[in-house]
C-alpha positions in Angstrom: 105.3 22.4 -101.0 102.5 25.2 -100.7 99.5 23.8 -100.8 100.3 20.1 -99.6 98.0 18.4 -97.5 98.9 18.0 -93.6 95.9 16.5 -92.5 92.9 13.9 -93.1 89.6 14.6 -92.7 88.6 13.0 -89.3 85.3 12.2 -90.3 82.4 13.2 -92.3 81.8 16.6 -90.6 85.5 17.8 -90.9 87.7 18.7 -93.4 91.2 18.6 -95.1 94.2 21.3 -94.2 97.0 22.2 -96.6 100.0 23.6 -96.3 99.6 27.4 -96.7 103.5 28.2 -97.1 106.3 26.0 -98.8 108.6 24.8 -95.4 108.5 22.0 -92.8 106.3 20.7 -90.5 108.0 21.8 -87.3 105.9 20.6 -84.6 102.4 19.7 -83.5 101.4 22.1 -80.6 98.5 24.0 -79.2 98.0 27.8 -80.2 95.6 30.5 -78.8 92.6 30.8 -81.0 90.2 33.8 -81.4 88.1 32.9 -78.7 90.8 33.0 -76.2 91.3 29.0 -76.0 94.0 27.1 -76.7 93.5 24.7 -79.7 95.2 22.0 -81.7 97.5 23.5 -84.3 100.1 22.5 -87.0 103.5 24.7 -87.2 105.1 25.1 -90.2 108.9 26.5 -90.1 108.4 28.8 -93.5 111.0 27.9 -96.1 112.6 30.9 -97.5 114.5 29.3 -100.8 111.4 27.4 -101.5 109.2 28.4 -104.4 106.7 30.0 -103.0 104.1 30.3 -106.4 104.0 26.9 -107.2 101.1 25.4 -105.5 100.7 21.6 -105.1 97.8 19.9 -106.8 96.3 17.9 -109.8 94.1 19.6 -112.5 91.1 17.4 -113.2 88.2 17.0 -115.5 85.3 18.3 -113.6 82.9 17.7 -116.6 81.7 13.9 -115.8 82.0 14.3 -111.8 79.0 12.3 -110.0 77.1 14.0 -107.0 79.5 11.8 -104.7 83.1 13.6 -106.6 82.1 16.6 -106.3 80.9 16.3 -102.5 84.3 14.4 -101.5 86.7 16.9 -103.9 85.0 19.5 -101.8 86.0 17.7 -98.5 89.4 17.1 -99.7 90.2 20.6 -101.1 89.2 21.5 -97.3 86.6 24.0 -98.4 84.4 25.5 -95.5 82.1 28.8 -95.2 83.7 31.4 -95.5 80.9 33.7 -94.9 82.3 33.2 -91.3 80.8 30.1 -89.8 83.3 27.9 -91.3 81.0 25.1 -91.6 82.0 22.0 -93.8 81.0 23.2 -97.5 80.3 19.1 -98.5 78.0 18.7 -95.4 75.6 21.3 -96.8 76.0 19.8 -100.5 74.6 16.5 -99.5 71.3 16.6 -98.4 70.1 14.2 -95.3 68.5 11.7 -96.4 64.7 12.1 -97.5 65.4 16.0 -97.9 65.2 17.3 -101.9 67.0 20.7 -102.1 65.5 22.2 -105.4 67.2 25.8 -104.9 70.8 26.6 -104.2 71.1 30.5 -103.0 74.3 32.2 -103.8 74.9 34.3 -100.8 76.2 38.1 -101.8 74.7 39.6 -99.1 77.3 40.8 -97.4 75.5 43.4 -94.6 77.8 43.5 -91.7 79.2 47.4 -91.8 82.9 47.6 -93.1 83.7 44.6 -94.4 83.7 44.2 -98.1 85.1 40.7 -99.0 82.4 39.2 -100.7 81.8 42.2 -102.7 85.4 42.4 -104.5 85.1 38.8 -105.1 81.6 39.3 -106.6 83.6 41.9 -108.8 86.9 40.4 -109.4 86.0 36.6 -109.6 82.3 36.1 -110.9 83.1 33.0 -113.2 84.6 31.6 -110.0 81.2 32.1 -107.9 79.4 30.6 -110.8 81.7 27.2 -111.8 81.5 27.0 -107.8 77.2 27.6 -108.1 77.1 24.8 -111.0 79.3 22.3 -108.6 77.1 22.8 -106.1 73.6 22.5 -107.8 75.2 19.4 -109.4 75.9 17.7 -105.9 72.3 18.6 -104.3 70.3 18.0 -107.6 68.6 21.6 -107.4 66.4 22.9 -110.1 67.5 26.6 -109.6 70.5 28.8 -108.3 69.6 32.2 -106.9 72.2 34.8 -106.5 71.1 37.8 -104.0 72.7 40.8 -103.7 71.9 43.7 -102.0 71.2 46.8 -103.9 73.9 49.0 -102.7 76.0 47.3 -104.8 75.5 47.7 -108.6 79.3 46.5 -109.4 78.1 43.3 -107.9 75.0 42.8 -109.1 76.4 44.0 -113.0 79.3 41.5 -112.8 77.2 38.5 -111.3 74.6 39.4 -114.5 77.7 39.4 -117.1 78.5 36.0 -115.8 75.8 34.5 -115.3 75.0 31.9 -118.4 71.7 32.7 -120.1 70.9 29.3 -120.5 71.2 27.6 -117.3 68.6 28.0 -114.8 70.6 31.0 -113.0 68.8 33.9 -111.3 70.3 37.2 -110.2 68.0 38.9 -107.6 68.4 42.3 -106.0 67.5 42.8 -102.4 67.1 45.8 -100.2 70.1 46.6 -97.7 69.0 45.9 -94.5 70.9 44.2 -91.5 70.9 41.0 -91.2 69.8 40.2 -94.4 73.1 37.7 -95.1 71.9 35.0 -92.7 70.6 32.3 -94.4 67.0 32.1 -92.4 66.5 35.7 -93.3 67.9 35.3 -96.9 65.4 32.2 -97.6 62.5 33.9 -96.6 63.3 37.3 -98.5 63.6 35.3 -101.5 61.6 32.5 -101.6 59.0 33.0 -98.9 60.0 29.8 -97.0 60.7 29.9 -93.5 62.9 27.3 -91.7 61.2 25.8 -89.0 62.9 26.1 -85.1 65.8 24.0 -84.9 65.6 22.9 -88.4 67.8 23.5 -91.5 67.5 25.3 -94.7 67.2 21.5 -96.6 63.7 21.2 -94.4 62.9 24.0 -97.1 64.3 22.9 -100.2 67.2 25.3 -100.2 71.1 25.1 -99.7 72.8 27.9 -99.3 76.5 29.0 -100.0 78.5 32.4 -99.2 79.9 33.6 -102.9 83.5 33.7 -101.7 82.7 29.7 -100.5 81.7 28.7 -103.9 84.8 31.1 -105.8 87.4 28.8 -104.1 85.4 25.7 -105.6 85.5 26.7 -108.8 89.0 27.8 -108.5 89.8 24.7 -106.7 88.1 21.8 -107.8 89.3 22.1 -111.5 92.8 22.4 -110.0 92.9 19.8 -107.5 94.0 22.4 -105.1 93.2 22.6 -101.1 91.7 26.1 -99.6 95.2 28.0 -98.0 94.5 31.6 -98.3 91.2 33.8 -98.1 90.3 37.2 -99.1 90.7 39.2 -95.3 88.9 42.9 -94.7 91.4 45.2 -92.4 89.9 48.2 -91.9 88.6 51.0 -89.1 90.0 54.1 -88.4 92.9 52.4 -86.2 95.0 51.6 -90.0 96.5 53.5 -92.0 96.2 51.2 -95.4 92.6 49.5 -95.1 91.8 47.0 -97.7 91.1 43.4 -98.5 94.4 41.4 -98.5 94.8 37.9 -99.2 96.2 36.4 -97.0 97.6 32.8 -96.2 95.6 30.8 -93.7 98.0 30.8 -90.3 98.9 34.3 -90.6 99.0 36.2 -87.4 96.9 39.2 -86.9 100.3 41.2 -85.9 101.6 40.4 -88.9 98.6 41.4 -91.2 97.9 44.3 -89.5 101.2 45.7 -89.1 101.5 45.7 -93.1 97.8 47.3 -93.0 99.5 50.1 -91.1 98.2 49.4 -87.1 98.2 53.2 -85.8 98.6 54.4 -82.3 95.1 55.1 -82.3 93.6 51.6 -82.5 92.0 50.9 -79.0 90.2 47.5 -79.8 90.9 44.9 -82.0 87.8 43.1 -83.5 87.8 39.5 -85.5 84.7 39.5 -88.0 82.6 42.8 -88.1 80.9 44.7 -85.5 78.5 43.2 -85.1 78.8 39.8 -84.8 82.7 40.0 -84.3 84.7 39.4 -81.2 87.3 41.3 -79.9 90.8 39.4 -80.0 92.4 39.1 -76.7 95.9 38.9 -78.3 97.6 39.9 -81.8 99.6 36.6 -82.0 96.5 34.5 -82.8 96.7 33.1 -86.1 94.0 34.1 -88.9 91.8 30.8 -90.1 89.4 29.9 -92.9 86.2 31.7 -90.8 88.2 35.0 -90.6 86.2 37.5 -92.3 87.6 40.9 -91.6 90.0 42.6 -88.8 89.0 45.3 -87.6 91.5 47.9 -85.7 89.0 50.5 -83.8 89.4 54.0 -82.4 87.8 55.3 -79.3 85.4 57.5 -82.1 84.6 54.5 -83.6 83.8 52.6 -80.7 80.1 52.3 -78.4 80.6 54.2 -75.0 79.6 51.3 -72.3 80.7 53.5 -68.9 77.1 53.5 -68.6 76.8 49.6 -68.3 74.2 49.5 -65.9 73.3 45.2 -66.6 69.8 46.5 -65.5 67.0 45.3 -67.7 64.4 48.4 -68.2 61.8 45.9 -69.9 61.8 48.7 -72.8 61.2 45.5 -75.2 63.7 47.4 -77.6 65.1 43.8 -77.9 62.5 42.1 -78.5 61.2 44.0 -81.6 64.4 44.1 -83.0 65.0 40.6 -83.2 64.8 39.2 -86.5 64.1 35.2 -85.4 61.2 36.9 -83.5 62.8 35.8 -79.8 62.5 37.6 -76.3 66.5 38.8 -75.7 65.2 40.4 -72.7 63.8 37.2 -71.0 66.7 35.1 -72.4 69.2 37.3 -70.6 67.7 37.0 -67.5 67.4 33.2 -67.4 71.6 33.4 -68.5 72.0 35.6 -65.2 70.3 33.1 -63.3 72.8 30.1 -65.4 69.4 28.8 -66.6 71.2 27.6 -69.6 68.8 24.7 -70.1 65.8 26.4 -69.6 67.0 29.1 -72.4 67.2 25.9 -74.6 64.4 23.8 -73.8 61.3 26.5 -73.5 63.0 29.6 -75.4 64.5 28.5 -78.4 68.3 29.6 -77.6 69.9 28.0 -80.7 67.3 29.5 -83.0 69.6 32.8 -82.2 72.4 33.5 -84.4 73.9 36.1 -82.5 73.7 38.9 -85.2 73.8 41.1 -82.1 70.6 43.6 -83.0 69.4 42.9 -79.6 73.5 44.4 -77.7 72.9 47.4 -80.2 69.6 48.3 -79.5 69.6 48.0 -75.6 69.5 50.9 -73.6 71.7 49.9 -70.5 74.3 48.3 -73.0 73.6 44.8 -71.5 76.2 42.4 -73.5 73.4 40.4 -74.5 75.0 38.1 -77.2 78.0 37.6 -74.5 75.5 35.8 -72.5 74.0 33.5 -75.0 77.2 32.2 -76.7 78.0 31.5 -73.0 74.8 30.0 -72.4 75.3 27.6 -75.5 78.8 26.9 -74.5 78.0 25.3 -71.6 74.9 23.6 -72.8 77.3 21.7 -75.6 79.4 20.9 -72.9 76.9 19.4 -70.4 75.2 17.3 -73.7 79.0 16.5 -74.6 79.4 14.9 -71.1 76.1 13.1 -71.2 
């Protein structure tokens, strides 16, 4: 049945997976992921005399639930980010031990260039975001819930206000547009002047924080005793014909979606996630998951021109002030050339970098910048993996 669970949780960091299509479990294989790997997948043969609206689950009184229900219903319903990390949702609603969040931030600030998913959800499913904003308060004991939104979208902000009940301790905030204001370090200190120390999280601060399209699917899914098996998906760039945001169940292939999104002759590059911080796919038969943000199909107009790739650092420091987590790009990408990988770790703060890619724009010789330091942390999680 659509909707059934097909897997455990295999530990605290991990989560659920339901059926996203009524059919049979045909096999337990491997299938080629966005990044170009092959990973563990379930294949279900699609049913097509099976009733494809009904979706499995349990409604449930949501009223009563402790800390601890609402934390493992969110594990359960196999609810991650789906601002595009895909991180565990329940990990982030319960706090390490000796941390007190007191602010939950709702996360509408969606600044990568043409996607718009979190926007129509702020629109179309505000008392979603908001059930989900009172779960997760609930589960972290937080005084306040801040919802930010960037001020180039009044829809947003109007519809978050409706919803938002005058008596609970709810806050809409508008923020200036501005790239990359929609990662959480740079989100906590624009609204709350904190800043989250090097290598720490936002619960060192007092804050969690959620993506609004996250906390929509718990408050549609919690009070349903549903599981998370479809996602609102951007397709867009010049390379479709019908751009939009589809929902779409989780498995999909990108062929698939973007054939019915009208795939043109003129696409040259196909990117998963925005442009920024997106990847480009090296195959249309890879399966969309929960993190999938947007699909973009690009032209050759729309696209940088790297022919003049010259990999020679100029020291112009262009880098360097761009960076938002205040790093030296420049210095890092001459220690990855060198496989310095530990060094880029150890003495300049590597995994503070959340590749928002400011540093690949601005460079003058197009150095792939960001390319070298999710290489760079690849291999240093491999080497502490096989310590």
């Amino acid at each position: 049945m659509r909707g059934e669970p097909v897997a455990e949780a295999g530990g605290f960091v991990s989560t659920a997976m339901h059926a996203p299509v009524a059919g049979k479990v045909k096999s337990l294989d491997r299938a080629l992921n966005a990044r170009g790997e092959m990973a563990p997948a379930i294949v279900i043969e699609y049913d097509p005399d099976a009733d494809q609206e009904a979706v499995h689950g349990e409604p449930r009184d949501i009223t009563d639930m402790s800390p601890d229900d609402i934390v493992q219903a969110v594990q359960d319903a196999g609810i991650v980010g789906l601002g595009g990390a895909a991180f565990p949702t329940h990990v982030k609603m319960k706090p390490p031990e000796g941390k007190i969040v007191d602010t939950v931030i709702v996360n509408g600030c969606e600044c990568e260039p043409y996607l718009t998913t979190d926007f129509r959800v702020m629109v179309e499913h505000a008392k979603w975001i908001v059930e989900g904003a009172r779960l997760a308060r609930r589960a972290t004991s937080a005084d306040t819930i801040v919802i930010a939104i960037e001020n180039n979208k009044p829809e947003a902000i109007e519809a978050m206000m409706e919803a938002a009940p005058k008596d609970e301790p709810f806050v809409v905030r508008s923020l200036a547009t501005k790239y990359p204001q929609g990662a959480e370090k740079m989100l906590t200190r624009a609204l709350l002047k904190r800043d989250v120390p090097s290598g720490g999280l936002p619960s060192d601060v007092g804050v969690a924080c959620f993506n609004v399209a996250t906390l929509a699917q718990m408050g549609q899914l919690i009070p349903a005793g549903q599981g998370l098996i479809e996602r609102i998906i951007t397709v867009s760039g010049g390379g479709v014909s019908r751009p939009g945001n589809y929902m779409t169940p989780l498995g999909t292939s990108l062929r698939y979606l973007l054939e019915h999104a009208g795939l043109t002759e003129k696409a040259c590059a196909i990117v998963n996630g925005g442009p920024m911080m997106g990847a480009s796919m090296p195959s249309l038969d890879i399966p969309l998951t929960k993190g999938a943000t947007g699909v973009l199909a690009l032209t050759e107009e729309e696209m940088r021109d790297t022919s003049r790739q010259i990999f020679a650092c100029i020291r112009c420091a262009r880098c360097v002030d761009a960076c938002p987590m205040y790093l030296n790009p420049s210095m890092l990408g001459l220690l990855a050339r060198k496989e310095r990988y530990e060094d880029m770790a150890e003495h300049h703060h590597l995994n503070d970098c959340f590749e928002c890619g400011c540093c690949s724009y601005v460079c003058p010789s197009n150095i792939p910048l960001v390319h070298f330091f999710r290489l760079a942390k690849a291999v240093n999680r491999e080497r502490s993996a096989s310590k």
